[in-house]
C-alpha positions as CSV (number, residue, x, y, z in Angstrom):
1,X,-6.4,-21.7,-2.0
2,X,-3.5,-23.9,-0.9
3,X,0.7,-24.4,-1.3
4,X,1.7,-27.6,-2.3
5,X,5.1,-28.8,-1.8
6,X,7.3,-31.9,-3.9
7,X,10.4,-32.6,-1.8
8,X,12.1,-34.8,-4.1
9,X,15.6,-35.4,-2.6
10,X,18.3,-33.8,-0.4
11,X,22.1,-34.5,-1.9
12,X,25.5,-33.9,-0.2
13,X,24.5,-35.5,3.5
14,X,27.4,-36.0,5.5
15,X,27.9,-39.5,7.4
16,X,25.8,-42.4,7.0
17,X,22.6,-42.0,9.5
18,X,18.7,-41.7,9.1
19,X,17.4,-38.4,7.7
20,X,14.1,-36.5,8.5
21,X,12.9,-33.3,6.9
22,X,10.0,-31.1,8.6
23,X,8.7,-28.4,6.8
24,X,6.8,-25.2,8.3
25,X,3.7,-22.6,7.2
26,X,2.2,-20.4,9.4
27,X,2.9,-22.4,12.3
28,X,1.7,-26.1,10.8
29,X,4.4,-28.4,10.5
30,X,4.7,-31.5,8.1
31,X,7.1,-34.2,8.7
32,X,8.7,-37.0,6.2
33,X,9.4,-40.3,6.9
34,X,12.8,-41.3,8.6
35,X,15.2,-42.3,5.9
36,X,18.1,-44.3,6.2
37,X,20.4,-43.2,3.5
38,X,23.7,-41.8,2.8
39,X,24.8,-39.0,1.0
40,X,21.5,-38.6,-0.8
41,X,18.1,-39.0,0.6
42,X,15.4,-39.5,-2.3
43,X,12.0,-38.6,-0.2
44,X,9.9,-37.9,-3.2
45,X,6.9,-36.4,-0.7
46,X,4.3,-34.3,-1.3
47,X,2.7,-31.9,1.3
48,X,-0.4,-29.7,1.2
49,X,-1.2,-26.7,3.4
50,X,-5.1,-25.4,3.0
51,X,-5.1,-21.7,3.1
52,X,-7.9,-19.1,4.1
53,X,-7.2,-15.6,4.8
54,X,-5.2,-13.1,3.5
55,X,-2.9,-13.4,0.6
56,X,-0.1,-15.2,1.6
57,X,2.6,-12.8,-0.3
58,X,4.5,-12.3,2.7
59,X,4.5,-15.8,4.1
60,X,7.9,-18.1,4.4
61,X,8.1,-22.1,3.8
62,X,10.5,-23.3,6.2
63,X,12.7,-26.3,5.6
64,X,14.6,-27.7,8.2
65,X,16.8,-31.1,7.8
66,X,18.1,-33.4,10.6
67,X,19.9,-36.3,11.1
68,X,18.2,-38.8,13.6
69,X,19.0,-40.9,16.2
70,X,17.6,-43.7,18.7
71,X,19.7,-42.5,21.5
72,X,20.2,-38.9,21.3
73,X,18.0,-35.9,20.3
74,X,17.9,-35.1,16.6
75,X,20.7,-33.1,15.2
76,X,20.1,-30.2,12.7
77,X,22.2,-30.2,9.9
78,X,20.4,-27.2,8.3
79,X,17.7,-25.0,7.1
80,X,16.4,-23.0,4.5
81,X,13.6,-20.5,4.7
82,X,11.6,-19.4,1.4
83,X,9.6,-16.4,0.5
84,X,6.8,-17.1,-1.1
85,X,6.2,-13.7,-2.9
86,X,7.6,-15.2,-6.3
87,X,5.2,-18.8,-6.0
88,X,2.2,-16.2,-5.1
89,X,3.0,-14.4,-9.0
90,X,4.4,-16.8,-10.7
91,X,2.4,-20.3,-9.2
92,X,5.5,-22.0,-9.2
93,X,8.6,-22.3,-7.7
94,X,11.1,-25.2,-8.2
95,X,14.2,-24.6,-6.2
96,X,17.8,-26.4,-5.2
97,X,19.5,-24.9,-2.6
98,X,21.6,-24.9,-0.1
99,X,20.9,-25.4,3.6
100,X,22.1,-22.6,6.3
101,X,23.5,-23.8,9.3
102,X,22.7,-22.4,12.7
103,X,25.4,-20.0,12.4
104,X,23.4,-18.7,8.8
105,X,27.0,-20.1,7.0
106,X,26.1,-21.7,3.9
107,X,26.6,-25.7,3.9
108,X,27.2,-28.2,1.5
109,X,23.7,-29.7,1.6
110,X,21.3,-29.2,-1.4
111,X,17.7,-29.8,-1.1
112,X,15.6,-29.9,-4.1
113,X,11.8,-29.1,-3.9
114,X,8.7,-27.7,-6.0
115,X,6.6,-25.5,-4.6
116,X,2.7,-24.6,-6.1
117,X,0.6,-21.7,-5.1
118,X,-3.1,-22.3,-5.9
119,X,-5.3,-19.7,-6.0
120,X,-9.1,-19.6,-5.3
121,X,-10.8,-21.5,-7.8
122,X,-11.8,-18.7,-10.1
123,X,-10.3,-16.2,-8.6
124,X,-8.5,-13.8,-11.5
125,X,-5.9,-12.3,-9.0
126,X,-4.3,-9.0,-8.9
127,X,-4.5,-7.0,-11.8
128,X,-1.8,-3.9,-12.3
129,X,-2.5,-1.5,-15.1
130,X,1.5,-2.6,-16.2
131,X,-0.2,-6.1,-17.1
132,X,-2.0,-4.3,-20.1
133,X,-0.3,-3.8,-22.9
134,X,-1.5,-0.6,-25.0
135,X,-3.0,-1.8,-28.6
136,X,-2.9,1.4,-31.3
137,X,-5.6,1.2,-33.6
138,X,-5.0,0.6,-37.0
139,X,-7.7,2.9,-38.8
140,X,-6.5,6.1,-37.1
């Protein structure tokens, strides 16, 4: 099993610095490269998280985006934390949202990103007797 993550680009940045995105499961982080962009940042990035255990329907991907600096500590322009309950069901998620800013107000960065749940090799998942659909016979 394992979530795999495409960040393909970030839009509305404000100001003209170098961009880093680190993204978060179950305590492992991943980081991008430092871009130096403007008001889009095309990272086009893929991440992997192995995963053993338990299933991971109640699990969060955390996105967090800051602008960077030689001088200073790295500023945080914004977050956004995903449920992955939907990528578990569905195996895929692609997503562009907004960021959240430390004050959980909405901003006017986007992030754009696919996410990819996949399962056990094998593994036929969980089955709920809704799933079936009820066939009549015919010769009754």
């Amino acid at each position: 099993m394992s979530i795999t993550v495409n960040l393909k680009r970030i839009t509305n940045l404000p100001g003209k610095y170098d961009r880093k995105v680190e993204l978060s499961f179950r305590g492992f982080t991943h980081k991008t490269k430092i871009l130096q962009c403007e008001n889009i940042a095309i990272f086009n990035e893929h991440f992997r998280w192995p995963h053993y255990g338990k299933i991971i329907r109640d699990e969060v991907l955390s996105i967090s985006v800051y602008n960077c600096s030689k001088m200073f500590s790295h500023r945080l322009l914004g977050k956004l934390v995903i449920s992955l309950q939907h990528v578990v069901t569905a195996g895929r998620l692609v997503l562009r949202e907004r960021l959240t800013d430390a004050h959980y107000s909405l901003t006017d960065v986007y992030v754009e990103l696919d996410v990819r749940y996949h399962p056990v090799q094998g593994a036929a998942g969980g089955w709920e007797s809704a799933d079936f659909l009820s066939v009549e016979d015919a010769d009754e």
